[in-house]
C-alpha positions, 0 to 999 in steps of 0.5 A: 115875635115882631109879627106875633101879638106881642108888644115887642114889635111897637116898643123897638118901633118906638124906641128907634124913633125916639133915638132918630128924634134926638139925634137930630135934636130939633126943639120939636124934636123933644117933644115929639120924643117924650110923646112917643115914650109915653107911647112906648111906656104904655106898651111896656114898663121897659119904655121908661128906661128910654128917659135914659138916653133922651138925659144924656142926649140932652146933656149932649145938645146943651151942657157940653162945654162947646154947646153950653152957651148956644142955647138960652134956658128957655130952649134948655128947660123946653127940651128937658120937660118931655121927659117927665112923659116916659114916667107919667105912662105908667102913673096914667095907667095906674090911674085907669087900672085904679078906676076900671080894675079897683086897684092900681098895681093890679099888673104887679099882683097878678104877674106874683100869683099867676106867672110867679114872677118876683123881684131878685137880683141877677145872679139870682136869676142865673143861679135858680136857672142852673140849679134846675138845671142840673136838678132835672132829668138831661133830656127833659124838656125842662132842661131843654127849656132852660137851656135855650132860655139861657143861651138867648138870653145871655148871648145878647149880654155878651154880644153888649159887652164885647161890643160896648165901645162900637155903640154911642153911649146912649145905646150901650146904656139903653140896652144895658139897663133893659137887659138887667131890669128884664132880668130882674124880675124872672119866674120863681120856678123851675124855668126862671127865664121864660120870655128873657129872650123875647124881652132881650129883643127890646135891646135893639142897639144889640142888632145893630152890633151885629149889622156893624159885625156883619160887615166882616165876610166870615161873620156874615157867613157864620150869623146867616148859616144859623139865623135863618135856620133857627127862625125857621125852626122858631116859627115852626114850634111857635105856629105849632103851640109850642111855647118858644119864648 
């Protein structure tokens, strides 16, 4: 999907800047990085959730005890300012849609009626999922879907959880909160995580657990028998016109 047209590929650009920029935390620095999350931002409602480590790396830079009193307040307000760029994204593209569509939340209206996609609550989601499981035929490609639908989309939540305490916090956070709000808005139907996998992939810091666990020869072993045989088979399906995620 990094190659397809969708928009996956420029948010985990974008986002893996934003994290180098505040790694470094030059006064630049933070604006460049509220620039590029206005970026993001447009390119999916996810990007605002990348304020979430731009807070807690600004709290780093200047609030903890040992950096609280190396910076004047200039410095301090000018690098928590950028900030406000991730949210004013979607206010500016609420304001376009506004005046070229007539209606602002037009996004919103048109995922409910054409994708039934809706807001609920997570193990909502998990429940809809197995319920059309177990209401359909074993071997029906509904079936087939949700199980793949569901394996992809839960093992990147489990390959977070086990390797939470790997990861800085900003990471683990970032990851975390694009996984639950991925997963809060599924399809009202008989596949209700249709693109959860695909929308995982914005989770980056979870790759980034798997390199650190690649590092183990066994694991390394075990994760490149079934990686490349499964984006071979992906690919196929996809170049195909077969609906993959």
């Amino acid at each position: 999907f990094f190659f397809a047209g969708y928009t996956e590929s420029l948010f985990v650009l974008f986002s893996v800047a934003i994290f180098l920029l505040l790694r470094r935390g030059k006064p630049l620095d933070w604006w460049f990085a509220g620039g590029i999350g206005f970026l993001a931002t447009l390119t999916r409602s996810t990007g605002v959730l990348l304020s979430i480590p731009f807070f807690i790396m600004y709290v780093r830079h200047f609030w903890v005890p040992a950096k609280r009193d190396q910076n004047s307040w200039l410095q301090k307000i000018n690098a928590l300012a950028p900030i406000v760029l991730f949210p004013l994204a979607i206010l500016a593209y609420m304001a376009y849609l506004g005046f070229t569509k007539g209606n602002p939340f037009i996004v919103q209206s048109e995922e409910a009626a054409y994708w039934h996609r809706h807001f609920a609550l997570l193990w909502i989601t998990y429940a809809n999922t197995i319920q059309s499981l177990v209401t359909h035929p074993l071997f029906s490609m509904v079936v087939v879907k949700n199980l793949l639908d569901i394996t992809f989309t839960t093992l990147p939540i489990v390959v977070l959880i086990v390797g939470w305490k790997r990861l800085p916090l900003h990471y683990s956070l970032f990851a975390a909160a694009v996984m639950v709000f991925s997963l809060s808005f599924p399809l009202l139907n008989i596949t209700p995580l249709t693109s959860q996998p695909r929308y995982m992939m914005a989770a980056f810091p979870v790759i980034v657990l798997l390199a650190l666990w690649g590092k183990r020869p066994r694991f390394d072993q075990f994760f490149m028998s079934l990686g490349p045989p499964l984006l071979v088979l992906n690919t196929v399906l996809f170049v195909s016109h077969y609906w993959v995620a």
